[in-house]
C-alpha distance (Angstrom), angle and dihedral (degrees) to the residues before:
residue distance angle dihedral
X1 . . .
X2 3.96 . .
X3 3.59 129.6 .
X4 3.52 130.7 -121.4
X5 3.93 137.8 176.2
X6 3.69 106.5 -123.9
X7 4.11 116.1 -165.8
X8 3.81 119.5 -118.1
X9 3.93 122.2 -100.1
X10 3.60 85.3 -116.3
X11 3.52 99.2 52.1
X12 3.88 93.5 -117.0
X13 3.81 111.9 138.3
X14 3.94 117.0 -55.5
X15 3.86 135.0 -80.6
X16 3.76 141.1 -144.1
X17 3.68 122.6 -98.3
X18 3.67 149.5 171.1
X19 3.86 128.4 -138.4
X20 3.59 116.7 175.3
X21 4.65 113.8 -142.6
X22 4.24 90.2 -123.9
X23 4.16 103.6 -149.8
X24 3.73 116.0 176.1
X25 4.01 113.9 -133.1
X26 3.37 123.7 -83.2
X27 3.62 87.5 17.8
X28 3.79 124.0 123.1
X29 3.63 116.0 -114.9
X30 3.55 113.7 -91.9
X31 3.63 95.4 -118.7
X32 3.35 97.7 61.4
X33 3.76 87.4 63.6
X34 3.68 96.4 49.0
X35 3.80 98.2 45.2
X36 3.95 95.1 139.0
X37 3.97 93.4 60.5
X38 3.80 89.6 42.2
X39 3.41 86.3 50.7
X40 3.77 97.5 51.1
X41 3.94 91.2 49.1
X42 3.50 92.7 42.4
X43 4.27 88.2 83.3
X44 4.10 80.5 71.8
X45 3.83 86.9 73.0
X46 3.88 93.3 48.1
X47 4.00 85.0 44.1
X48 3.71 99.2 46.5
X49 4.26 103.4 37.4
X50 3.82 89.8 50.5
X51 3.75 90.9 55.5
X52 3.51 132.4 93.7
X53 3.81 109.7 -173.5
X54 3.66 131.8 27.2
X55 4.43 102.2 -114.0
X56 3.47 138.8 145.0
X57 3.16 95.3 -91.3
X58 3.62 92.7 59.7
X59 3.75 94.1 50.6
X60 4.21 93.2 45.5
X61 4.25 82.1 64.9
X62 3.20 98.5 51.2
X63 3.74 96.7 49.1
X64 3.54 83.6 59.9
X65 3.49 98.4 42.7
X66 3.88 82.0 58.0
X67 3.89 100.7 47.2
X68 3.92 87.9 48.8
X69 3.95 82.6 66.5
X70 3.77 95.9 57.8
X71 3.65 95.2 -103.6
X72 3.15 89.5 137.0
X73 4.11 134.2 -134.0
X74 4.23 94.2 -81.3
X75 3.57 94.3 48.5
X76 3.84 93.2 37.3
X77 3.91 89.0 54.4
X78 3.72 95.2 47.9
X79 3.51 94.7 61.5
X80 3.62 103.0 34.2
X81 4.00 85.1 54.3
X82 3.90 90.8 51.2
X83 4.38 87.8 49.3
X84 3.65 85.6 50.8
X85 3.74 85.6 43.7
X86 3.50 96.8 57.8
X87 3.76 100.1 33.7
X88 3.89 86.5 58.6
X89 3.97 89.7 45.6
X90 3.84 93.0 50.9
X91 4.04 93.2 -117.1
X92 3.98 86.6 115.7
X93 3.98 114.4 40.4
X94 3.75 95.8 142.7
X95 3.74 142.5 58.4
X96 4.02 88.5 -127.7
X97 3.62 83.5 62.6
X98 3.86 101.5 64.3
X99 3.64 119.7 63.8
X100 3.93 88.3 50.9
X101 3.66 83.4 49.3
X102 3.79 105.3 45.2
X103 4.65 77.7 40.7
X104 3.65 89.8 53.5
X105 4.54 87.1 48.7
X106 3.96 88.4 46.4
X107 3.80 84.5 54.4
X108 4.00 95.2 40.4
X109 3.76 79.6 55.1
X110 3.27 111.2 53.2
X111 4.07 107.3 17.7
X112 4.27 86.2 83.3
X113 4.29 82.7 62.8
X114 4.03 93.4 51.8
X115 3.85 95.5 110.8
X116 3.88 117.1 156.0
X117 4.08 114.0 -154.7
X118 2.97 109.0 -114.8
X119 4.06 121.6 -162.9
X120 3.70 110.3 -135.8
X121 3.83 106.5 -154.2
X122 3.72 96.9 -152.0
X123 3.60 88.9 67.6
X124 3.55 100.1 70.9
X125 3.33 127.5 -160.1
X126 4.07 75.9 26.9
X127 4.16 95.2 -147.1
X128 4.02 115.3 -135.4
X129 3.89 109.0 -174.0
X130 3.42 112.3 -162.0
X131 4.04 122.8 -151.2
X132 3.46 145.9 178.4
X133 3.92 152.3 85.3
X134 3.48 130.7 -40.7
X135 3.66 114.1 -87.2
X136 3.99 107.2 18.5
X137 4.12 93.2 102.9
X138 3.61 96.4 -89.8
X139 3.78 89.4 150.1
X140 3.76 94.7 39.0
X141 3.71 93.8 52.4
X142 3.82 91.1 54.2
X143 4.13 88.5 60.4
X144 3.44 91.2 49.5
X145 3.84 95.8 45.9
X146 4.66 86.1 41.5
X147 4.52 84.6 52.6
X148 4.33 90.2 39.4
X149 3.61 90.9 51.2
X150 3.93 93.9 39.2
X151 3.62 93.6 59.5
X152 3.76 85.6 46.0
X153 4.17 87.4 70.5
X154 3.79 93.7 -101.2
X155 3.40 137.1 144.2
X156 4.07 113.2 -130.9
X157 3.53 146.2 -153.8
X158 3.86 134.9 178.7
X159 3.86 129.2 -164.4
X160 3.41 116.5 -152.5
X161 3.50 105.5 -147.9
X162 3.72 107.2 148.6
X163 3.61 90.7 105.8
X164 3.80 97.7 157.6
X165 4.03 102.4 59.7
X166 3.66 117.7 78.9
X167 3.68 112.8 -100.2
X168 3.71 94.8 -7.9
X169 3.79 89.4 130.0
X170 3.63 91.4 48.5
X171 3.48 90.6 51.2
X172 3.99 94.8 53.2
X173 3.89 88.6 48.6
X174 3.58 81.3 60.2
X175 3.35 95.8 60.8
X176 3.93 90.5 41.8
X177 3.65 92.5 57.1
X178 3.83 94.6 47.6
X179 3.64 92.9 50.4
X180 3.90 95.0 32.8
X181 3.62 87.0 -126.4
X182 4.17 114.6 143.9
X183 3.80 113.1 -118.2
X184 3.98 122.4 -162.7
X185 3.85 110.7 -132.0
X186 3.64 137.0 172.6
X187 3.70 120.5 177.9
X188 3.58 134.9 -71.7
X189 3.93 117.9 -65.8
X190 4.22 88.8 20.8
X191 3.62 114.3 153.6
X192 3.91 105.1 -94.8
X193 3.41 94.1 -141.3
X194 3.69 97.0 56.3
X195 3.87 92.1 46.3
X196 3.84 90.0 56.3
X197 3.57 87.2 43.3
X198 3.91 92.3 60.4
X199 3.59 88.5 44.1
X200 3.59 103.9 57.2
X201 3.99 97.6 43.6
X202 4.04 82.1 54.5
X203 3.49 96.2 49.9
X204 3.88 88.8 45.5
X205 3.88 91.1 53.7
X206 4.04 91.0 40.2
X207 3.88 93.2 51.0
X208 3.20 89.8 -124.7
X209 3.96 110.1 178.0
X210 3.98 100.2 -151.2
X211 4.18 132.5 26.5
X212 3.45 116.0 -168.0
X213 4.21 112.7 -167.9
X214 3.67 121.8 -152.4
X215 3.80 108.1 -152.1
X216 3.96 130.1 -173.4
X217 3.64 122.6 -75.6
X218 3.76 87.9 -103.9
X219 4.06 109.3 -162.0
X220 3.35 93.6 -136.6
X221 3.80 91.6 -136.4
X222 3.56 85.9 71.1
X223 4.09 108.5 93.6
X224 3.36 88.5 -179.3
X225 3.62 100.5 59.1
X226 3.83 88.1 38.7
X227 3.69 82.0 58.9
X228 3.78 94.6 61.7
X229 3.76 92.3 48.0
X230 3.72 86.3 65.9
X231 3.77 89.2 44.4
X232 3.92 87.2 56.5
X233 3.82 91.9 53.1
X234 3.77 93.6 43.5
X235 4.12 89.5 54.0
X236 4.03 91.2 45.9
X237 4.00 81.9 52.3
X238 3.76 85.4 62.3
X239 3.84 87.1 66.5
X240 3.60 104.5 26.5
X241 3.79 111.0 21.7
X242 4.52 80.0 -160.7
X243 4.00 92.5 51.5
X244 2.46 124.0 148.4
X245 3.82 99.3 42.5
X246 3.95 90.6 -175.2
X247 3.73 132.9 18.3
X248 3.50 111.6 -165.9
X249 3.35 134.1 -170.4
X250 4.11 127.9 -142.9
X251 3.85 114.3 -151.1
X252 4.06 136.2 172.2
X253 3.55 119.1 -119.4
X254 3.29 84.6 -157.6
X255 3.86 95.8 68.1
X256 3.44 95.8 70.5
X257 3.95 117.8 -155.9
X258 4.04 85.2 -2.9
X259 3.75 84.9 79.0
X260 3.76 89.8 65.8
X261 4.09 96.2 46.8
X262 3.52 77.6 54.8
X263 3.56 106.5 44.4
X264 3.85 82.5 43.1
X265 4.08 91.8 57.0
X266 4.16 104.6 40.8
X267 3.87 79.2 49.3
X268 4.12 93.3 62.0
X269 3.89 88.9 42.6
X270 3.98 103.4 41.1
X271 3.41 109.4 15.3
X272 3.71 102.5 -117.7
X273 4.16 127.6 -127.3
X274 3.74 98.4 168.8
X275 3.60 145.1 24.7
X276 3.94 124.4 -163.8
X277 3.89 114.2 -165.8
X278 3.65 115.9 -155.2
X279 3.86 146.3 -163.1
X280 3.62 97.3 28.2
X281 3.65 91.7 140.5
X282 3.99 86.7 69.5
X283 4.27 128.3 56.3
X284 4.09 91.0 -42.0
X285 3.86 113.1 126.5
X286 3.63 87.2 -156.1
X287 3.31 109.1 -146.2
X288 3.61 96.9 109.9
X289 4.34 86.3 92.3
X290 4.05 76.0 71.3
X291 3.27 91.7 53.6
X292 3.87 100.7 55.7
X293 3.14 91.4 32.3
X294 4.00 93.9 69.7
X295 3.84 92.6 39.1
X296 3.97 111.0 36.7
X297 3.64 96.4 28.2
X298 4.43 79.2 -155.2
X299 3.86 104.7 151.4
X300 3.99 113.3 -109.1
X301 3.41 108.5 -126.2
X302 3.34 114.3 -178.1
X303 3.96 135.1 -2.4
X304 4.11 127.9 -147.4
X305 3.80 113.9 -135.2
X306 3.62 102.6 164.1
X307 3.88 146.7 -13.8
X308 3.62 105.5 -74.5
X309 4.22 127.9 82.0
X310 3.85 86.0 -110.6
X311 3.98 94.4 60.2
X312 3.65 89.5 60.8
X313 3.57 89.9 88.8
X314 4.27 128.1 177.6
X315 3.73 107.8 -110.2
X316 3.74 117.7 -98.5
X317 3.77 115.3 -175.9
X318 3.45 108.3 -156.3
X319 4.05 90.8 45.1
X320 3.81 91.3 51.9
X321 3.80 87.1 45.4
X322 4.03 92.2 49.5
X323 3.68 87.8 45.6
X324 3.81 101.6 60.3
X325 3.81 101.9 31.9
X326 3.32 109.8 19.0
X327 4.01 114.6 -173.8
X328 4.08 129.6 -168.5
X329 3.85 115.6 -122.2
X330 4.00 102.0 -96.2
């Protein structure tokens, strides 16, 4: 359990709270896995126990402290205002008094972005269509999600409609045959839309209860290939005017602020619902969940902290907030 200082609804000063870090058994604490963006926050500590006043000084080193972990300049500004805020209003008149304070702002942040998928089974097949750049575990993420909803008693289906990338469908077949989950293929170069096309009339006669859609690793640059994504979602339309049920996009922690151009792009072309952010366990600082968070406002849905199924794990604010800047109760 840690405490934080959560501000009021109405804006009026700020209030005590308490959010309990939730960590499944036999799971390894979350901070282990996100080391790096501990790490990078970890220089508040340093900052904050060698001080002995609260100035402006004081809060100009933490901001940067706070951009160098990729929260970005929105989400940077928003809570340095609100430190300044309540170091002006007399809330904060000690050093003690800030790391719960800039915790209980991270949490403020990102809590509204906590958004579990949830499977509705009156959409049936329920459609997940996956998006994003080359290289950020697009693919990977969909074997996870095929083996989490598997063990969940579902019946699942994957389209393999990264037709462009070298062995991409190979690689998805993988997955198939290690979760004996059927995955509709056509051959390299296919149109994408067609392939998904196939898949979600087959998975409509099979009774299938979940399709999850591999798409190309668009460069979001592209318009033209952000053009076909809408294609893709105006021929599911054709069999499921609600398809797809989720869109969700795949980005790299590791790409820092590039995760938000991106995030910011796929949204324009597809209309996003969900975002999952992986390899955080790796070189990522992390703070790029911040990031979208302020901007998109798109609910994070899950977060990849390793290599295994299990460390593809549902986003839980005040766990991921515990786990990179963990404070005492004061």
């Amino acid at each position: 359990m840690f405490s934080i200082f959560k501000r009021k609804k109405s804006g009026q000063g700020v209030e005590s709270t308490q959010v309990r870090p939730v960590e499944k058994a036999g799971v390894d604490p979350l901070e282990q896995r996100l080391q790096r963006t501990r790490s990078n926050l970890s220089g508040l500590f340093g900052l904050i126990g060698s001080a002995d006043r609260v100035d402006e000084a004081l809060i100009e080193e933490i901001e940067t402290t706070l951009l160098t972990a990729d929260l970005g300049v929105a989400a940077t500004s928003r809570i340095i205002d609100r430190l300044r805020d309540g170091l002006r209003d007399g809330v904060i008149d000690h050093p003690s008094q800030v790391l719960p304070a800039v915790q209980a702002e991270l949490y403020d942040l990102i809590e509204p972005c906590e958004g579990f998928l949830s499977i509705d089974p009156d959409k049936k097949p329920f459609v997940i269509l996956m998006v994003g750049v080359n290289g950020v575990g697009k693919t990977t993420t969909i074997g996870k999600l095929a083996r989490r909803y598997l063990d969940e008693g579902k019946r699942v289906m994957l389209a393999a409609g990264d037709t462009f990338r070298a062995a991409a469908v190979e690689q998805l077949q993988a997955w198939g045959e290690r979760n004996d989950v059927p995955v509709v293929a056509q051959a390299s170069g296919a149109d994408t839309a067609a392939v998904i096309y196939d898949a979600l009339h087959s998975a409509k006669s099979r009774g299938v209860d979940i399709l999850i859609a591999d798409t190309a690793g668009r460069l979001h640059t592209q318009a033209n290939l952000m053009a076909e994504l809408s294609k893709i979602i105006r021929v599911m339309k054709k069999i499921d005017p609600e398809a797809p049920h989720e869109t969700m996009l795949v980005v790299d922690a590791g790409t820092g602020q590039n995760a938000l151009t991106q995030a910011r792009q796929f949204n324009e072309a597809a209309k996003l619902t969900g975002i999952t952010v992986t390899k955080l366990d790796g070189t990522a600082r992390g703070g790029v969940l911040f990031a979208i968070a302020e901007e998109m406002q798109i609910p994070i849905r899950f977060i990849g902290v390793g290599e295994t199924a299990a460390d593809l794990r549902p986003f839980d604010a005040g766990t991921f907030v515990h786990a990179i800047l963990p404070v005492q109760e004061v």
